[in-house]
C-alpha positions as CSV (number, residue, x, y, z in Angstrom):
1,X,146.0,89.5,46.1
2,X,143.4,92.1,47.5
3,X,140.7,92.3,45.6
4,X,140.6,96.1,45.0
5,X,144.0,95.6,43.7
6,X,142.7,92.6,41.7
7,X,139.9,94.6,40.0
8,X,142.2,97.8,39.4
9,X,144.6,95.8,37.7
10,X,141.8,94.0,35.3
11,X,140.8,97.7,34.7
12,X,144.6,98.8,33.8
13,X,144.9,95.6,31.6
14,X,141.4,96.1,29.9
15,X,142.3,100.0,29.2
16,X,145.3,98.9,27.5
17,X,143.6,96.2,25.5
18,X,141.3,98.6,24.4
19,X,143.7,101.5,23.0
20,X,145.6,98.6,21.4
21,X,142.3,97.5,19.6
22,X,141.8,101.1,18.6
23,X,145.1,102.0,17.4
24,X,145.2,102.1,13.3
25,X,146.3,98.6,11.3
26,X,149.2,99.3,8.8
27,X,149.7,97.9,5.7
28,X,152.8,98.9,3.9
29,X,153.8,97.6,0.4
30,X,157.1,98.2,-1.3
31,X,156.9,97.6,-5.0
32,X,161.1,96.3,-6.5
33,X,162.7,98.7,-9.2
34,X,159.5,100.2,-9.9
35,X,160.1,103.9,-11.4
36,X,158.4,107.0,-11.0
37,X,156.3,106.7,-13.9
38,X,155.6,103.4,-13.7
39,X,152.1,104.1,-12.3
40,X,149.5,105.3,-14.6
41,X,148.5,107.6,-11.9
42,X,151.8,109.3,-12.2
43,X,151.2,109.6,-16.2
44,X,152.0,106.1,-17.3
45,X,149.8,105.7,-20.8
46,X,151.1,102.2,-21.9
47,X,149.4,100.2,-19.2
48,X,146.6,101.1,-16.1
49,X,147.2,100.3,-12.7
50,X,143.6,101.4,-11.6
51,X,144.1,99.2,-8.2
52,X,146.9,101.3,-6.7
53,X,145.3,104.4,-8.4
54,X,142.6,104.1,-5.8
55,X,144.8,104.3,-2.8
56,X,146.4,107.7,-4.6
57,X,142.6,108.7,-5.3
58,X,141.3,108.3,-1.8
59,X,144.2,109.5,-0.3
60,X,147.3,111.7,-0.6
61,X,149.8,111.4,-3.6
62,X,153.6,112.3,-2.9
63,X,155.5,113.9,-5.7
64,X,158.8,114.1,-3.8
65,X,159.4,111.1,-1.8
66,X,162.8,109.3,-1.7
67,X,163.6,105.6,-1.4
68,X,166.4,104.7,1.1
69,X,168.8,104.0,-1.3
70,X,169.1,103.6,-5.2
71,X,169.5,99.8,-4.3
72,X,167.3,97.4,-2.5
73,X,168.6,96.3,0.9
74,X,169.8,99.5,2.2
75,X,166.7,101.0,0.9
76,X,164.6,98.6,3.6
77,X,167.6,99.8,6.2
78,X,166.4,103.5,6.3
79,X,163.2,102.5,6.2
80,X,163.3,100.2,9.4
81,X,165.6,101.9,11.2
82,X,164.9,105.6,10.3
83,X,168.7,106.2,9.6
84,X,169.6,107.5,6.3
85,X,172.3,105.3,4.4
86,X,175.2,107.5,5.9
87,X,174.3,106.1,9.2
88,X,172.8,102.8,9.0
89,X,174.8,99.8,9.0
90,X,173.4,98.2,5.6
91,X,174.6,100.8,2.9
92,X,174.6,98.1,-0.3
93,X,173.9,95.1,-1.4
94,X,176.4,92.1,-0.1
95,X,176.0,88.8,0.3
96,X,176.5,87.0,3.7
97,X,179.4,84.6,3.7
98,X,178.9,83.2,0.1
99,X,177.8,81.4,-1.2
100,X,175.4,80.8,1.8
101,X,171.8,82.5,1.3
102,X,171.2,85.5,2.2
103,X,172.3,89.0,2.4
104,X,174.4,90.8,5.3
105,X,172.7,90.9,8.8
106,X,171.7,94.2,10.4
107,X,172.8,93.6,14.3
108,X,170.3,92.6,17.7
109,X,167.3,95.3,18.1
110,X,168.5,97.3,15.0
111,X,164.9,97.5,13.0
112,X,163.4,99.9,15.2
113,X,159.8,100.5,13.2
114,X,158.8,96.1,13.8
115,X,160.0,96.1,17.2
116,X,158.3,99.0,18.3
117,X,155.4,98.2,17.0
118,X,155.7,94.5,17.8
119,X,155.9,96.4,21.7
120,X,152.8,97.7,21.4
121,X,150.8,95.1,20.8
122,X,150.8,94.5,16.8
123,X,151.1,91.4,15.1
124,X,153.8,91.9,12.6
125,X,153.9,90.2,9.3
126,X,156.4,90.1,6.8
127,X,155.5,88.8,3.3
128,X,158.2,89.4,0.3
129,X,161.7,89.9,-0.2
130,X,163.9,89.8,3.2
131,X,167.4,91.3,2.2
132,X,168.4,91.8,5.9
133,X,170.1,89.1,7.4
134,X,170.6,85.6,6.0
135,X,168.6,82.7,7.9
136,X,170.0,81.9,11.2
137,X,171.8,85.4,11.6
138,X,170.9,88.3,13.5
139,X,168.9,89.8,10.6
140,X,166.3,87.1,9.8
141,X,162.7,88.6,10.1
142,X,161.5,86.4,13.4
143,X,164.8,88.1,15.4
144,X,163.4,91.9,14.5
145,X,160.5,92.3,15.3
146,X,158.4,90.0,13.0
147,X,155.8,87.5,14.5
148,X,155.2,85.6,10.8
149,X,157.1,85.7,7.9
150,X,157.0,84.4,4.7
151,X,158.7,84.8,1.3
152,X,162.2,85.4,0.0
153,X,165.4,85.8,2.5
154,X,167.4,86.1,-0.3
155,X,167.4,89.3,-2.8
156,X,169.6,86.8,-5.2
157,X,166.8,84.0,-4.9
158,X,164.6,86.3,-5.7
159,X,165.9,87.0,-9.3
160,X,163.7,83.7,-9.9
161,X,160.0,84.5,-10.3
162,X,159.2,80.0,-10.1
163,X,162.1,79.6,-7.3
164,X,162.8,75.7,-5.9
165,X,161.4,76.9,-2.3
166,X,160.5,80.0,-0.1
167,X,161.1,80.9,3.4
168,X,157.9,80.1,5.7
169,X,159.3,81.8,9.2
170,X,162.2,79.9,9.5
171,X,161.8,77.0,7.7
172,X,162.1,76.3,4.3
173,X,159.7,75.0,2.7
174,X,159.7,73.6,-1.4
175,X,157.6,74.9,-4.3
176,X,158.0,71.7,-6.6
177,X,159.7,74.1,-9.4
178,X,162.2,72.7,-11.6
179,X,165.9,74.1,-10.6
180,X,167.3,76.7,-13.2
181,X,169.6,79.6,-13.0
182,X,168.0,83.3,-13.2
183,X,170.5,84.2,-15.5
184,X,171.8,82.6,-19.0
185,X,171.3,82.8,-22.7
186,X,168.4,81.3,-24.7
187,X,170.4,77.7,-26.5
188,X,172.0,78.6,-29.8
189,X,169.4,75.5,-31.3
190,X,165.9,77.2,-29.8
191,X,164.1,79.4,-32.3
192,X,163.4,82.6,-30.2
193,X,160.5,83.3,-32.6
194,X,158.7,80.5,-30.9
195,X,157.1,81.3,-27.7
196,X,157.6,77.4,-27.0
197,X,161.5,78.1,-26.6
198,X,160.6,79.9,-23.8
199,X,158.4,77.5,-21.2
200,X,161.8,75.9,-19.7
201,X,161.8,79.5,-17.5
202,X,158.7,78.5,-15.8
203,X,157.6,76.5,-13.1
204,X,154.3,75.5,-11.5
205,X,154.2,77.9,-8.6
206,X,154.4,81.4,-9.2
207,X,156.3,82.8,-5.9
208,X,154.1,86.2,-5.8
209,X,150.9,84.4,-6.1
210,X,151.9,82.1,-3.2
211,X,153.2,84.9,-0.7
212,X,150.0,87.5,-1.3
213,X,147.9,84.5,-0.3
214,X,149.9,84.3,2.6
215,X,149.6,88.0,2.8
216,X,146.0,88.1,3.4
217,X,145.8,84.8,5.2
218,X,147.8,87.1,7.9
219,X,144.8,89.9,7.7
220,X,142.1,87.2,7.8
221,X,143.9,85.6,11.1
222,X,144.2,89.0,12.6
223,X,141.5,91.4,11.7
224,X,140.6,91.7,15.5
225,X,143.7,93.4,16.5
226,X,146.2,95.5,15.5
227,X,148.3,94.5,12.7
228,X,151.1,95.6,10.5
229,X,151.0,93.8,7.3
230,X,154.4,94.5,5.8
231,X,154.7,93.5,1.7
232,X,157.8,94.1,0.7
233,X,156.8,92.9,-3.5
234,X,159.5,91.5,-5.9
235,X,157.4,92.5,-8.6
236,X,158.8,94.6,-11.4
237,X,162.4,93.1,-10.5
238,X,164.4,91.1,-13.1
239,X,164.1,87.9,-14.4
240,X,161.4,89.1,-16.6
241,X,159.0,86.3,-15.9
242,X,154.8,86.2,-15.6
243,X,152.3,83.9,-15.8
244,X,150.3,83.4,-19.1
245,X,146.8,84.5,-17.8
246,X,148.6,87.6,-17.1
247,X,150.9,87.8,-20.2
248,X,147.9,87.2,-22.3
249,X,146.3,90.6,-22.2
250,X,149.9,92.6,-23.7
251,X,150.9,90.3,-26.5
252,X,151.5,91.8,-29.6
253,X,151.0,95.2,-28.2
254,X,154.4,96.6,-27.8
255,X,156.5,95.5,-30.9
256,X,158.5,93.3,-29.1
257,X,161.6,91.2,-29.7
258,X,163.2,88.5,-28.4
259,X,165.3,88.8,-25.6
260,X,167.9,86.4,-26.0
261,X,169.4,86.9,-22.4
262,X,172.7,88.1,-23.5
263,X,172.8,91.4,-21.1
264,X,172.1,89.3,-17.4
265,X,169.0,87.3,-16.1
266,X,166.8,85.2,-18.7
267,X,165.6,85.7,-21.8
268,X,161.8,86.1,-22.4
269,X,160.1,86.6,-25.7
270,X,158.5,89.8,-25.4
271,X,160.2,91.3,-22.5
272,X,157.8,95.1,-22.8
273,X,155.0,92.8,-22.6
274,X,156.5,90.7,-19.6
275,X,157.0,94.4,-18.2
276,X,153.8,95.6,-18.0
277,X,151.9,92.3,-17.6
278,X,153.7,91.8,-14.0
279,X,153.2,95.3,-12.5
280,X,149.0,94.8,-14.0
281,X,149.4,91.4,-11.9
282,X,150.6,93.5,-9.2
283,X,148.1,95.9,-9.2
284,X,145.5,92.9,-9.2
285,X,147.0,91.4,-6.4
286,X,146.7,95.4,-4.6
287,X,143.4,95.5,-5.6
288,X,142.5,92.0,-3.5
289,X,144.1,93.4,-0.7
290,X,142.2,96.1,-0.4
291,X,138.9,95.0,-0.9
292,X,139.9,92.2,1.9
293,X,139.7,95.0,4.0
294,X,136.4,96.4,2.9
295,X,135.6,92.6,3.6
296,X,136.6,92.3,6.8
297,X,135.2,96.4,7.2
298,X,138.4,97.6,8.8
299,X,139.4,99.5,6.0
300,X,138.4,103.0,8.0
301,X,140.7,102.3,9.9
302,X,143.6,100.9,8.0
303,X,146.7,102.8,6.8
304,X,148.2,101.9,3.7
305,X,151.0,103.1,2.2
306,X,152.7,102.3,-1.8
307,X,156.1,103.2,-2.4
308,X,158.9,102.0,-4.3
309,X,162.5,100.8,-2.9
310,X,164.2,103.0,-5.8
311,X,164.1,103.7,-9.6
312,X,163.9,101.9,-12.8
313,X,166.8,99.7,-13.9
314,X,169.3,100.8,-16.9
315,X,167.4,100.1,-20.4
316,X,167.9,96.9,-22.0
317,X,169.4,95.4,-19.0
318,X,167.7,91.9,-18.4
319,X,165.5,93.1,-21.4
320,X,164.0,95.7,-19.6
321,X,163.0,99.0,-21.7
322,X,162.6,102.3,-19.3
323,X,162.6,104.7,-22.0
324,X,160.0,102.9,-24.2
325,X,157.7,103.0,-20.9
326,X,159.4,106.4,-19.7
327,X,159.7,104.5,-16.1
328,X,161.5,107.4,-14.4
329,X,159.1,110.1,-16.1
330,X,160.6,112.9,-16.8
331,X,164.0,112.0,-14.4
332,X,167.7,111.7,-15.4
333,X,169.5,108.5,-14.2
334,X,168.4,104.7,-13.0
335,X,168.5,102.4,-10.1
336,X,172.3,102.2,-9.1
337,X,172.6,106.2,-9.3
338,X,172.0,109.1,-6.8
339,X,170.1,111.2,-9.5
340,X,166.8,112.0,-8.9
341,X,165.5,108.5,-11.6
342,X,167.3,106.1,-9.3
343,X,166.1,107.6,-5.9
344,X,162.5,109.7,-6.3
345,X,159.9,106.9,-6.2
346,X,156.5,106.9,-6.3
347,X,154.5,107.0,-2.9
348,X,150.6,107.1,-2.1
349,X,149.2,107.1,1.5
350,X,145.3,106.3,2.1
351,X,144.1,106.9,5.9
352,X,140.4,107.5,5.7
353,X,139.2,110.1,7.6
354,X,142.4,110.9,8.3
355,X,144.0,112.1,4.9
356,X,142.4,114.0,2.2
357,X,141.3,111.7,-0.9
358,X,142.6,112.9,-4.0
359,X,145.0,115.4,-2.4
360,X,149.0,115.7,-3.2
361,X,152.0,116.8,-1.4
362,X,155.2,118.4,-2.8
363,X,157.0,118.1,0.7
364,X,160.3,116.3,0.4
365,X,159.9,113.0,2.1
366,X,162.1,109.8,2.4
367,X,162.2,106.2,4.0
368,X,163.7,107.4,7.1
369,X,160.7,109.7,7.9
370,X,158.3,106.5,7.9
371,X,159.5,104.8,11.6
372,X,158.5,108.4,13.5
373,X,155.8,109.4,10.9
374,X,153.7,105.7,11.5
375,X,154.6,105.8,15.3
376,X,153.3,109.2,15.4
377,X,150.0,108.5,13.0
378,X,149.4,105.7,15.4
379,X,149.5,107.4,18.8
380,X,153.0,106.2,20.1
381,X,154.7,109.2,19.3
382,X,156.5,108.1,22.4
383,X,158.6,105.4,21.5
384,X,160.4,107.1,18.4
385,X,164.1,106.1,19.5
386,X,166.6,109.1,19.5
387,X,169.4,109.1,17.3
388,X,167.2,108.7,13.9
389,X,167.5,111.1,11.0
390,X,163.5,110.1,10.3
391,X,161.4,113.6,10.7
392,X,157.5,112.9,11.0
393,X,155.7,114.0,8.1
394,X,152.3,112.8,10.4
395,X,151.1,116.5,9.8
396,X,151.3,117.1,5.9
397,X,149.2,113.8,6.2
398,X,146.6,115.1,8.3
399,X,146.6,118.5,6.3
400,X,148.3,120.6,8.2
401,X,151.5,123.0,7.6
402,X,155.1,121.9,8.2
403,X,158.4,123.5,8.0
404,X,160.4,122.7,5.3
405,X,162.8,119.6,5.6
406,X,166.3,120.9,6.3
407,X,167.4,119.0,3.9
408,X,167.8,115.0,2.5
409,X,170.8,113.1,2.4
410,X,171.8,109.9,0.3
411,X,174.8,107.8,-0.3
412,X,175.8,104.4,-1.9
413,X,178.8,102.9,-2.4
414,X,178.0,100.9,-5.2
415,X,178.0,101.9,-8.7
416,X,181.2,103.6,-8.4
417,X,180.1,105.8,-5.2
418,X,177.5,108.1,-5.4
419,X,176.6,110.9,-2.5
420,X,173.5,113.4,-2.4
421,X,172.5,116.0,-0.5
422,X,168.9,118.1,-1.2
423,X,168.1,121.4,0.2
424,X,165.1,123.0,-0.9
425,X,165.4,123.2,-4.7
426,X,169.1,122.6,-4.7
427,X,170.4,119.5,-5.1
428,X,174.7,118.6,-4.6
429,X,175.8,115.3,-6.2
430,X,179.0,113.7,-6.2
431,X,180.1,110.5,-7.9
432,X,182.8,108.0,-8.6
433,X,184.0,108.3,-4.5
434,X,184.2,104.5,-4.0
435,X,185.9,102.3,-7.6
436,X,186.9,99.2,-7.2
437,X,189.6,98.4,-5.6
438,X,192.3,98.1,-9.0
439,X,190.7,101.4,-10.1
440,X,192.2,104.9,-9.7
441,X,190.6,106.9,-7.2
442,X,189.3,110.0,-9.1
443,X,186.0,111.3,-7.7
444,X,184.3,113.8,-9.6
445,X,183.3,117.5,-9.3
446,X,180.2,118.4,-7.3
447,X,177.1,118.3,-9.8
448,X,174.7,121.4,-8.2
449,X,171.0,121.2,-9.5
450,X,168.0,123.2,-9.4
451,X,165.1,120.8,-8.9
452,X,162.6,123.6,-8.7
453,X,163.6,124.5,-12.6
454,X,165.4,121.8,-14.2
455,X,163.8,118.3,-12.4
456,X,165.7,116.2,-15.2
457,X,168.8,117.7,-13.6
458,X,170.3,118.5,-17.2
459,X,172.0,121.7,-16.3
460,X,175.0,121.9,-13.8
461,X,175.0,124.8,-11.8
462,X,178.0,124.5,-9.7
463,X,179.8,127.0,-11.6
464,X,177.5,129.9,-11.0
465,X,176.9,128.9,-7.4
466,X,180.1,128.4,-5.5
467,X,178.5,129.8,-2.0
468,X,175.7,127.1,-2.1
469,X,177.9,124.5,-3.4
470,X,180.5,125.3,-0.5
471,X,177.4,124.7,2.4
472,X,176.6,121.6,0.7
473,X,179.7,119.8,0.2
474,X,179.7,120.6,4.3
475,X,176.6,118.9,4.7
476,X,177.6,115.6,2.9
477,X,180.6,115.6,4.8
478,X,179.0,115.7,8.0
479,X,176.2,113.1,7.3
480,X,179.1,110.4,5.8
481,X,179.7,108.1,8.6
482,X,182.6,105.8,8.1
483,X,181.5,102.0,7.6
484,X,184.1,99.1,8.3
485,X,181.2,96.9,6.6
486,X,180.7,99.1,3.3
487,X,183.9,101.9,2.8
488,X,183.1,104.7,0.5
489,X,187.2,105.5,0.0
490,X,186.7,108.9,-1.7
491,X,184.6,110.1,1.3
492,X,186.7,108.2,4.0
493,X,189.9,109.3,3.3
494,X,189.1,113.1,3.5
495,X,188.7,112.3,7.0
């Protein structure tokens, strides 16, 4: 080769080294079933969380930002693909020909926000709950995008706090715990006075403690380039189930009684304490996170993001108690559900020097917006793929003005079927479009909402507003996109 050639191309390649070594790390963590409320920074007073309460304090605080979906593997869809649900090919929860591990596989290239960034030079680590393709299929982690992964595949094996093994890439590897089933009752001959009764739902290796090690093990290894630390927590999910160091601080504090295990997943002896003790072990394991990066000083130049992948469960289910802990703040409905409980989630963004510490945003945001709003944050506005439903909100970060979002657009069809459309303070629901299969089909009226006035969504307006009820049953309509995979029969039979 000439050596003029020779010494331009070393140039070209150094260049490119050198923007890659300047773009932004990302570190995005996903909290499971964790409601609005649930942070004291968003006016929890049972418990603090004053680890996550720094990323909200020395950056931006989102008081309208949407999860994918009001349940958890469609909710990761959006986010990687930048699709709402009424495009994107996972739209519920389903398992992957049972009773095999795993949930249903998103197809080859599908998850857009890893493999774009993957492209450009990150190294791309997942550390969590998977959801999106069962080991071996199209889905698992290492096929989209991911360079390390390490955690759950499975949302049901992840009901299990002390599982028998975890996924390390693709290989499973064991923990030692003892086998037991995340759901059954406490034996009719244990006393469930007796904390005692309770040590059978342990094991020796907390799954959370082991992945977050992992986590930061993947910072330590890669603090010279680029990286995108995704942390995709199963922390608060159900089974109820945290270790005693942890447990220690809340006992006797709530009132609590027995949960026998007699409403799903296992029982735990003082299930409010459980509660509050695993999100304070979250926020812990937050807090070493983010002083690893003050460590490794590339902090200045990390973005990290906290959201949620929907609301707060029903009360009393698994022993839970969201009204005791008001988990969805001031919000009508729970994870499962289209109202604004099981869908607005909590988010905080810290960029420093980038985005404004203590500042908020009212915007209306959701998961799809992340794949352009990263790519754009990052410099690689360019390879936002066409077709998404994502709109950057890159400039509301950086403190500038943006046009309103024309408007947000859910669906699910579990729970009966829900669909929701928001634009600008009015919000259209519609339920009961997809019962099961022996079930009538009798959708509801549209529900209209004024979110401006009446957040908890406890007046119907649809009566007094046919004209804007009319634009947005047109809207739903034209964002529902038949699925083969996951019908919604109400909505695909108008068609």
């Amino acid at each position: 080769m000439n050596r003029w050639i020779l010494a331009i191309s070393f140039a070209a390649m150094a260049s490119l080294q050198a923007t890659a070594v300047e773009r932004p790390n990302i570190v995005f963590i996903i909290a499971d079933d964790l409601g609005f409320g649930d942070l004291s920074c968003q006016g929890q007073k049972r418990f603090r969380t004053p680890n996550i309460d720094r990323i909200a304090k020395e950056g931006m605080r989102f008081t309208t930002h949407y999860s994918g979906s009001p349940v958890c593997a469609p909710s990761r869809c959006v986010l990687m693909t930048g699709k709402h649900a009424g495009h994107a090919t996972i739209r519920e929860n389903r398992q992957w020909k049972p009773p095999g591990e795993g949930q249903w596989p998103v197809g080859p290239g599908e998850l857009s926000l890893p493999l774009a960034l993957k492209k450009l030079g990150y190294a791309t680590g997942g550390f969590g709950k998977w959801g999106l393709g069962a080991p071996g299929s199209t889905g698992e982690p290492l096929r989209q995008g991911f360079d390390r992964f390490f955690g759950y595949n499975c949302q049901a094996v992840a009901h299990n706090f002390y599982p028998t093994h975890l996924w390390d890439d693709d290989k499973r590897i064991e923990l030692g715990n003892p086998a037991f089933s995340a759901q059954q009752i406490l034996p009719t001959d244990a006393d469930p006075l007796d904390p005692r009764s309770y040590d059978r739902y342990r094991g020796k290796v907390y799954a959370p403690d082991r992945i977050n090690a992992e986590a930061r093990a993947f910072v330590r290894a890669n603090a010279s380039r680029p990286f995108f630390l995704y942390v995709p927590t199963t922390v608060p999910h159900l089974a109820l189930q945290v270790p005693e160091d942890s447990l220690a601080e809340f006992r006797g504090k709530f009132g609590d009684e027995p949960y026998r295990g007699d409403r799903r997943y296992l029982p735990v002896h003082e299930p409010r304490a459980t509660y509050a003790a695993m999100i304070k072990r979250l926020d812990d394991e937050v807090g070493r996170l983010l002083d690893l990066l003050d460590e490794l000083k590339i902090a200045d130049r990390t973005i990290v993001v906290f959201t949620s992948d929907n609301g707060p469960l029903y009360d009393r289910l698994g022993g839970t108690d969201a009204d005791f802990f008001e988990s969805a703040g001031v919000f009508s409905g729970r994870k499962g559900s289209a109202y604004e409980g099981g869908i607005r989630v909590p988010c905080l963004v810290r960029y420093p020097g980038k985005v404004a510490a203590g500042s908020t945003s009212d915007r209306v945001t959701g998961f799809e917006d992340w794949l352009p709003t990263l790519l754009e944050l990052i410099g690689a506005g360019s390879e936002i793929p066409s077709g998404i439903d994502g709109i950057s909100f890159g400039p509301t970060l950086l403190g500038e003005k943006q046009p309103e979002r024309p408007f947000l657009y859910r669906e699910t069809p579990g729970y009966g079927g829900y669909q929701a459309v928001r634009v600008g303070k009015w919000k259209a629901l519609r339920k009961g479009l997809n019962p099961g299969p022996k079930q009538k089909l009798a959708p509801g009226a549209t529900e209209l909402f004024d979110l401006e006035n009446d957040p908890a969504e406890s007046r119907d307006r649809a009566g007094e507003e046919p004209e804007v009820v009319a634009r947005l049953e047109r809207l739903m309509r034209e964002q529902h996109v038949p699925s083969t995979l996951f019908p919604m029969r109400a909505l695909d039979s108008e068609r």
